[in-house]
C-alpha positions, 0 to 999 in steps of 0.5 A: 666912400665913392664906389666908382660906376664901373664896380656894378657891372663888373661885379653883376658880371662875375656873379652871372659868370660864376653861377652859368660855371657852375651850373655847366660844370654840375649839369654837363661837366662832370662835376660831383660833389666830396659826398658823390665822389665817396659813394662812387670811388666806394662803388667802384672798390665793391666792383673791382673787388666783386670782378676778381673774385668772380674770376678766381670762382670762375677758375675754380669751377673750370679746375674742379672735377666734372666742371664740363658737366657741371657747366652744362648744369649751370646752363640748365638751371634757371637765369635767376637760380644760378647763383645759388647753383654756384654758392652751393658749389663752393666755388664763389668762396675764396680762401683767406676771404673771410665775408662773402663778396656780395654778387660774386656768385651771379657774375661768376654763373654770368660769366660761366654761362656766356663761354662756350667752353671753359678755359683751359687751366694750365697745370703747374709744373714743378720747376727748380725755381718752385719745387 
């Protein structure tokens, strides 16, 4: 079988091709592999899940009694023991969330120490739709 002369560049062509692809879609596309897609989707689920609890831990602390006081506490303490300033609290902990979110205490002491002053927590009002 005669292979005809213009199949070797063609296909020493392709091969180049592909291999410059796929070192400018790996190294400056943004491609990742199935593994580094699962560990960041993973990442980015613990995230997700870390910022809302710490803001229901952050409207917890600015409903709870004293909270301007134990703001000032929070601000006090040390940037590294304001975690354990707010798991001793309780307020990190959220009903119906059996494990502990990890990190949650520190963003929650994070973002309760950059305010200035709490927010304002809006009371429930009974209406006829929700009495």
């Amino acid at each position: 079988m005669q292979i005809p002369e213009w199949v070797k560049p063609a296909a020493t062509g392709a091969a180049g091709g592909a291999i410059v692809l796929a070192i400018a879609g790996f190294g400056f596309g943004g491609w990742v592999t199935g593994g580094t897609a699962q560990d960041m989707s993973g990442k980015a689920a613990r995230d997700a899940s870390m910022q809302v609890v710490a803001s229901i831990c952050v409207n917890q602390f600015a409903a709870g009694p004293n909270a301007a006081m134990q703001l000032a506490k929070l601000k006090e303490a040390k940037s590294w023991d304001r975690g354990d300033f707010i798991e001793a609290g309780g307020w990190s902990t959220v009903e119906g969330v059996a494990d502990s979110v990890r990190g949650v205490a520190s963003e929650c002491a994070k973002q309760l120490a950059a305010m200035d002053e709490l927010p304002a927590m809006a009371a429930k009002v009974p209406t006829a739709d929700n009495s």
